[in-house]
ZAVEX-106813 format. One record per residue (C-alpha): residue in three letters; y, x, z negated. Coordinates in nm, 4 decimals, m for minus. Example, Ala and Ser with C-alpha at 12.3 -4.5 7.8 and 13.67 -1.06 7.14 Angstrom:
REM residues 2
 rest        y        x        z
  ALA  m0.4500   1.2300  m0.7800
  SER  m0.1060   1.3670  m0.7140
END
This chain:
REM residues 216
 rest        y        x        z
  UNK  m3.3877   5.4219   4.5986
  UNK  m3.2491   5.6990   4.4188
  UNK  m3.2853   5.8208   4.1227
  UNK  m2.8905   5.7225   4.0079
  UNK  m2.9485   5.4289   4.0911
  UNK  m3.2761   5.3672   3.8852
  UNK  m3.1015   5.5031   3.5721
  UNK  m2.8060   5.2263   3.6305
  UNK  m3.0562   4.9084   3.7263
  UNK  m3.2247   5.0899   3.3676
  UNK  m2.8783   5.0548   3.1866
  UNK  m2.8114   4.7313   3.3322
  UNK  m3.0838   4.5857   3.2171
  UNK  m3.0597   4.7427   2.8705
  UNK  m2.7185   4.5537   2.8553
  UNK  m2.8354   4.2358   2.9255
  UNK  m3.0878   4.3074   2.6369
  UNK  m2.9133   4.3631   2.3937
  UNK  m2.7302   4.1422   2.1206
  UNK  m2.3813   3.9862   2.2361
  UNK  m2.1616   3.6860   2.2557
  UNK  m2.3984   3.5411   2.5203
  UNK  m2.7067   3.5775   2.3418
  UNK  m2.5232   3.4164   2.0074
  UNK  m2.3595   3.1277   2.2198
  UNK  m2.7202   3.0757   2.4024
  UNK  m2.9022   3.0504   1.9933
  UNK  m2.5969   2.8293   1.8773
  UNK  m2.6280   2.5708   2.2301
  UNK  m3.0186   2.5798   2.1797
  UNK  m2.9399   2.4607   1.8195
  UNK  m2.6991   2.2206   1.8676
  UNK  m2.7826   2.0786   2.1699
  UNK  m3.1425   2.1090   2.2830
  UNK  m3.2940   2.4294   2.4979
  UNK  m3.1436   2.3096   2.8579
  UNK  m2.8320   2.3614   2.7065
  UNK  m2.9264   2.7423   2.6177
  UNK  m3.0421   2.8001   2.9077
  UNK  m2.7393   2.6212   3.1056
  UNK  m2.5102   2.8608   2.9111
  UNK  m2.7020   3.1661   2.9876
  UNK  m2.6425   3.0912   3.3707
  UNK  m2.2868   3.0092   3.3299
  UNK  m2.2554   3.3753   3.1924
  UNK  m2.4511   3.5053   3.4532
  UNK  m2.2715   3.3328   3.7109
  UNK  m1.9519   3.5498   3.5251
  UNK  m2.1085   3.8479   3.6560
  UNK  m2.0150   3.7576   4.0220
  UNK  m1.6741   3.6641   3.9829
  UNK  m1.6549   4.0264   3.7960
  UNK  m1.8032   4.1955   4.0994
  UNK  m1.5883   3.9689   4.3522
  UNK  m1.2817   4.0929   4.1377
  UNK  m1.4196   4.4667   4.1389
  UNK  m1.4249   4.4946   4.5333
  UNK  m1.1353   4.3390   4.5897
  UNK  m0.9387   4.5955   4.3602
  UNK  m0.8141   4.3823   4.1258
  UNK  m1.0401   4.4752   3.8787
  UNK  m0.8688   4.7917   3.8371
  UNK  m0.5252   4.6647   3.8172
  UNK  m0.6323   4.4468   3.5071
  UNK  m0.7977   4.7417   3.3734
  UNK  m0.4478   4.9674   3.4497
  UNK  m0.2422   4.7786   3.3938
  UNK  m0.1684   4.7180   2.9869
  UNK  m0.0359   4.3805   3.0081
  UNK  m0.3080   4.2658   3.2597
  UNK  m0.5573   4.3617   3.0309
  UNK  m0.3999   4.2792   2.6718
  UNK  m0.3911   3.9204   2.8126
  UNK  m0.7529   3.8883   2.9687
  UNK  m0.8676   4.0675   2.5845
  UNK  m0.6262   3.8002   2.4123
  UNK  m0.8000   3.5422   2.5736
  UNK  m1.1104   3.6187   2.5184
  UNK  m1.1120   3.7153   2.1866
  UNK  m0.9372   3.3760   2.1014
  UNK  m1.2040   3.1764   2.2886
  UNK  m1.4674   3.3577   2.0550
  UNK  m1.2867   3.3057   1.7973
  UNK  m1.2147   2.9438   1.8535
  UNK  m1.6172   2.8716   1.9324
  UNK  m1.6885   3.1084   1.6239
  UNK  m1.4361   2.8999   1.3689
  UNK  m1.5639   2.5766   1.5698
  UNK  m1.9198   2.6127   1.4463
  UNK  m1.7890   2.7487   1.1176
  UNK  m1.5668   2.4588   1.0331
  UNK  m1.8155   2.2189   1.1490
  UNK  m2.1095   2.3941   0.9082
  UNK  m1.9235   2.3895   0.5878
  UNK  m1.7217   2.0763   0.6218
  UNK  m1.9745   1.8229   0.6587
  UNK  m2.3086   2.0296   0.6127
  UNK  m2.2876   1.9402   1.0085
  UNK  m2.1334   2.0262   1.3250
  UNK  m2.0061   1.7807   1.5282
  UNK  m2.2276   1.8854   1.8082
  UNK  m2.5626   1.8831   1.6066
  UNK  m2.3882   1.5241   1.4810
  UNK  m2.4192   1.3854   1.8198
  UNK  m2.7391   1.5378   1.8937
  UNK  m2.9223   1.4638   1.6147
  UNK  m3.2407   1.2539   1.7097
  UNK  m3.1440   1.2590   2.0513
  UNK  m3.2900   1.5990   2.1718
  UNK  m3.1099   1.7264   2.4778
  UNK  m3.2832   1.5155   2.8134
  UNK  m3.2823   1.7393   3.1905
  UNK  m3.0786   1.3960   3.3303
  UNK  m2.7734   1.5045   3.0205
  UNK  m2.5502   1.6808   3.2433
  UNK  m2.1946   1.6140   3.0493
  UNK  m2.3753   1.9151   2.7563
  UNK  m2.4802   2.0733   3.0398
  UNK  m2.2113   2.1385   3.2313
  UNK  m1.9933   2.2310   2.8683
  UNK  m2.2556   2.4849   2.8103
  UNK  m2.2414   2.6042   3.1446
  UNK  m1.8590   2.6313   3.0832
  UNK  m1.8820   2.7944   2.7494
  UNK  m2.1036   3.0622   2.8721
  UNK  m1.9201   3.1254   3.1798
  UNK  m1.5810   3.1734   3.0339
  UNK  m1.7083   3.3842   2.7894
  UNK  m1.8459   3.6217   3.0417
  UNK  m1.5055   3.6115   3.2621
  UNK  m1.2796   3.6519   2.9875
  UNK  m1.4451   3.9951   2.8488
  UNK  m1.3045   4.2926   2.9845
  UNK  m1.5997   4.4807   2.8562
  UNK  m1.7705   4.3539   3.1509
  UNK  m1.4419   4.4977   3.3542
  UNK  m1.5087   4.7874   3.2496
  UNK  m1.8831   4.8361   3.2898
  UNK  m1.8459   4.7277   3.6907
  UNK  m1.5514   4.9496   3.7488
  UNK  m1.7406   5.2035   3.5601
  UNK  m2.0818   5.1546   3.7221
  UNK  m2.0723   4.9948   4.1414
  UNK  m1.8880   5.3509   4.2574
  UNK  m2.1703   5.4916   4.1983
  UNK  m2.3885   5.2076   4.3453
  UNK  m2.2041   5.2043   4.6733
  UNK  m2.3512   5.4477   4.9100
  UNK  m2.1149   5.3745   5.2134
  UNK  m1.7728   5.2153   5.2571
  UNK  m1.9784   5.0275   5.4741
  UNK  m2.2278   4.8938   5.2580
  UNK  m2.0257   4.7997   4.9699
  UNK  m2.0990   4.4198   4.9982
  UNK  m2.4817   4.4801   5.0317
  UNK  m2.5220   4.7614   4.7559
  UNK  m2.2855   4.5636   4.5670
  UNK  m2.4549   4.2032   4.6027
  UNK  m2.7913   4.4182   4.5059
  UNK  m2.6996   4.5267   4.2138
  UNK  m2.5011   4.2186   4.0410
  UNK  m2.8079   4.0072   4.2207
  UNK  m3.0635   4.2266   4.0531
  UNK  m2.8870   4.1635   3.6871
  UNK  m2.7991   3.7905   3.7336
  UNK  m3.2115   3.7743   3.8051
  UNK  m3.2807   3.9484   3.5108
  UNK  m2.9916   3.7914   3.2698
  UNK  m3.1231   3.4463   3.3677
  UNK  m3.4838   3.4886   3.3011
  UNK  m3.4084   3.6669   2.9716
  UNK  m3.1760   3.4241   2.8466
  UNK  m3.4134   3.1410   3.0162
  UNK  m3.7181   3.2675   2.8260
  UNK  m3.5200   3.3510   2.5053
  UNK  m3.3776   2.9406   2.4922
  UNK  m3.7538   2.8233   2.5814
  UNK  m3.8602   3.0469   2.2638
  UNK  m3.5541   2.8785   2.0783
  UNK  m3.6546   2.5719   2.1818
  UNK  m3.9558   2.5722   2.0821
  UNK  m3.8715   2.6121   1.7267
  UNK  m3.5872   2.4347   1.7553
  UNK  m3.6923   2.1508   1.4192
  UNK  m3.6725   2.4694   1.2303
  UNK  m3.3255   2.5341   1.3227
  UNK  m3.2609   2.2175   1.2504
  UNK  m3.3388   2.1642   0.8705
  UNK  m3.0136   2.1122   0.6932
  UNK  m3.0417   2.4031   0.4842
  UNK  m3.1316   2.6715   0.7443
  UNK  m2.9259   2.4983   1.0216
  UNK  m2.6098   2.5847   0.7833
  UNK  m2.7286   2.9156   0.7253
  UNK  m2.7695   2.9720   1.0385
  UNK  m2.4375   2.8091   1.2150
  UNK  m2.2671   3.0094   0.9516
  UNK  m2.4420   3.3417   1.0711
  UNK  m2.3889   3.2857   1.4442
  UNK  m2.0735   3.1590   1.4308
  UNK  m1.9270   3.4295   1.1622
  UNK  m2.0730   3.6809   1.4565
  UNK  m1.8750   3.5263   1.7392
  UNK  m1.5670   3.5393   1.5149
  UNK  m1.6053   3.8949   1.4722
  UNK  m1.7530   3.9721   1.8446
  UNK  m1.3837   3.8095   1.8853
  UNK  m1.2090   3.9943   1.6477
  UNK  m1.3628   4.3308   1.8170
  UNK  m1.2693   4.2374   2.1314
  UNK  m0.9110   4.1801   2.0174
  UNK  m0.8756   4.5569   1.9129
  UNK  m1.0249   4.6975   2.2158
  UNK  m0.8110   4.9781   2.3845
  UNK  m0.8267   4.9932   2.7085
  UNK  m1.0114   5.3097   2.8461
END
């Protein structure tokens, strides 16, 4: 393994590290609706990252990311499902002093067997992932350079998005379990508001951001 190739499994995982919509949807799902749920939605995003890669070597990553209308709507969309999550857990705060989804939750922690929150967090994290063209651009940006051969492009390729869906999942895993386990702290009317407010104001503007994105 080379030493390119070190540096982008390096940068890779420094992505997956650091502060995004994921890791704000994965603290808001652990707060509203138990840590399975966090950790559902950080596998629906990571499950993002293979439909990104699928769409990379096929080439039609790079006809969303040249052509203008392609990628204005894929940014639109995303930055309105942000938004919408964002305003969601905003509205839902300030209204009632509750969110609807805390509302059902409440003294019913999230169970393994509760697969209808499970399978919406699984959505919400997934289509968040899809619908960023951030994460268009990183893949166009980074698997040339992972590719050694024509040949090989499914292996290398596979390799690499394996090797940060394995890492993605256990960070975001370990991150709900941490969540989780402070989870009646989150939950105190005061500081769940507080923080609903916070993590949903973020989303809004990770939204807002990704609506003013130019495309490179």
């Amino acid at each position: 393994m080379d030493s390119t190739l070190w540096a982008l499994l390096g940068l890779a995982f420094l992505l997956v590290i650091t502060p995004g919509p994921d890791t704000m949807l994965v603290l808001r799902n652990v707060m509203l609706r138990g840590k399975f749920a966090g950790v559902a939605t950080g596998v629906g995003a990571c499950c993002g990252l293979f439909v990104h890669a699928t769409l990379s070597v096929c080439g039609l990553s790079a006809v969303l990311l040249y052509s203008a209308t392609a990628f204005t709507v894929l940014k639109v969309l995303g930055a309105c499902y942000l938004v919408y999550l964002g305003v969601r857990s905003l509205w839902g705060a300030w209204r009632t002093g509750v969110s609807p989804d805390v509302a059902a939750c409440e003294g019913a922690p999230l169970l393994r067997g509760d697969m209808g929150n499970l399978r919406r967090s699984w959505g919400e994290g997934f289509m968040s992932n899809v619908l960023n063209p951030k994460v268009v651009v990183f893949y166009l940006a980074v698997l040339p350079q992972v590719i050694g051969e024509p040949s090989l492009i499914l292996r290398d390729t596979l390799f690499f998005v394996g090797f940060q869906f394995v890492i993605a999942v256990v960070y975001l895993t370990v991150l709900s379990m941490c969540l989780g386990r402070v989870r009646h702290v989150l939950l105190r009317p005061a500081f769940r508001r507080k923080l609903e407010t916070v993590t949903g104001g973020l989303m809004v503007v990770f939204g807002i951001r990704l609506a003013m994105e130019q495309a490179p």
